[in-house]
C-alpha positions as CSV (number, residue, x, y, z in Angstrom):
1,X,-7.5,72.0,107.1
2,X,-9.2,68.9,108.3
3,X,-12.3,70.4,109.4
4,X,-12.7,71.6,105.4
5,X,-11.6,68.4,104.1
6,X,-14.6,66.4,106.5
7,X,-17.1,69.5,105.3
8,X,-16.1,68.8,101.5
9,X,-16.5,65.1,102.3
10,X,-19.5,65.4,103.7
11,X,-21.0,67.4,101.3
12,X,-19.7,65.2,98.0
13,X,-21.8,62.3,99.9
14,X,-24.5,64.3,100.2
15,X,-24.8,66.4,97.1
16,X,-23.9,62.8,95.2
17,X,-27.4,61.4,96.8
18,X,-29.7,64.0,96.8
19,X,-29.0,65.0,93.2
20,X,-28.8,61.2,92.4
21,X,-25.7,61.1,90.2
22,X,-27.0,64.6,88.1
23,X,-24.6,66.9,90.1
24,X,-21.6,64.2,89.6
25,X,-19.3,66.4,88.3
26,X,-19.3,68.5,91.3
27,X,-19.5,66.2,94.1
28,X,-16.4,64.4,92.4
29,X,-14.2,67.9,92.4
30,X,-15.4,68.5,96.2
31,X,-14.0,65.3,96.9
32,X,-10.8,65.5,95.4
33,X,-10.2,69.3,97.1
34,X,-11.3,67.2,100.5
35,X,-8.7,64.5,99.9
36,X,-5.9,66.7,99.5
37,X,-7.0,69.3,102.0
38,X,-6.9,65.6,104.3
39,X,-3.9,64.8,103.3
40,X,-2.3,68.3,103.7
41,X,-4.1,67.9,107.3
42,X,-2.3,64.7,108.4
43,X,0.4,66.6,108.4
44,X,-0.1,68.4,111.7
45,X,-0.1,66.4,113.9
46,X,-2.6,68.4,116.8
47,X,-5.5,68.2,113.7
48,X,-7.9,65.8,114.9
49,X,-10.4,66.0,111.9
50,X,-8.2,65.2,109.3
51,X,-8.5,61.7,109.3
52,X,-12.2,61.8,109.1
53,X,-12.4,64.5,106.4
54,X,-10.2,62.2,104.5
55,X,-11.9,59.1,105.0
56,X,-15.7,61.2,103.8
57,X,-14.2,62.4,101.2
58,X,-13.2,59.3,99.8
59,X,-15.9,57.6,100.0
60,X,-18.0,60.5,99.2
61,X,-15.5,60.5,95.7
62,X,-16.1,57.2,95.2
63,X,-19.5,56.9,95.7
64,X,-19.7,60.2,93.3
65,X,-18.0,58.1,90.8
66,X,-19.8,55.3,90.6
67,X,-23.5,56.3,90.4
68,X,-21.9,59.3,87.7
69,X,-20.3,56.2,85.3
70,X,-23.8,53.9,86.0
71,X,-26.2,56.9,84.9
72,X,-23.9,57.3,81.7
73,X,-24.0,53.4,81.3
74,X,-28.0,53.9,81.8
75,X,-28.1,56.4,79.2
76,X,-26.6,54.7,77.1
77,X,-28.7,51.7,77.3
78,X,-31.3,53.8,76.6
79,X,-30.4,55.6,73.7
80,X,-29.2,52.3,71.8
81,X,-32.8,50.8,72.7
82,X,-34.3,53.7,71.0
């Protein structure tokens, strides 16, 4: 289970910068499944990966998070400029 949770993380962080906050959504689900797949991965104790597929997939969550709420704040802006 680790090596899915670092894949998921890995791709949240990636799919969250390439798609620059558009693809939110889904980079912030593929985190969460990554965190608990990590956390259900700590758990054995010979799985080596788990850590790191819990570590990328929080950050890739929270990085997913905030460039989703900051191009809804920018939208916003706009729309009350208009």
């Amino acid at each position: 289970m680790g090596i899915a949770s670092l894949v998921l993380g890995v791709l949240a962080i990636l799919l969250t910068m390439f798609t620059a906050g558009i693809m939110g959504w889904l980079s912030i689900l593929l985190g969460i499944t990554g965190i608990i797949l990590g956390i259900f991965g700590k758990k054995d104790a010979e799985d080596k990966y788990a850590q790191a597929g819990l570590i990328t997939s929080i950050v890739g969550t929270s990085i997913s998070v905030l460039i989703y709420i900051a191009c809804i704040g920018c939208i916003g802006l706009m729309s009350m400029a208009a």
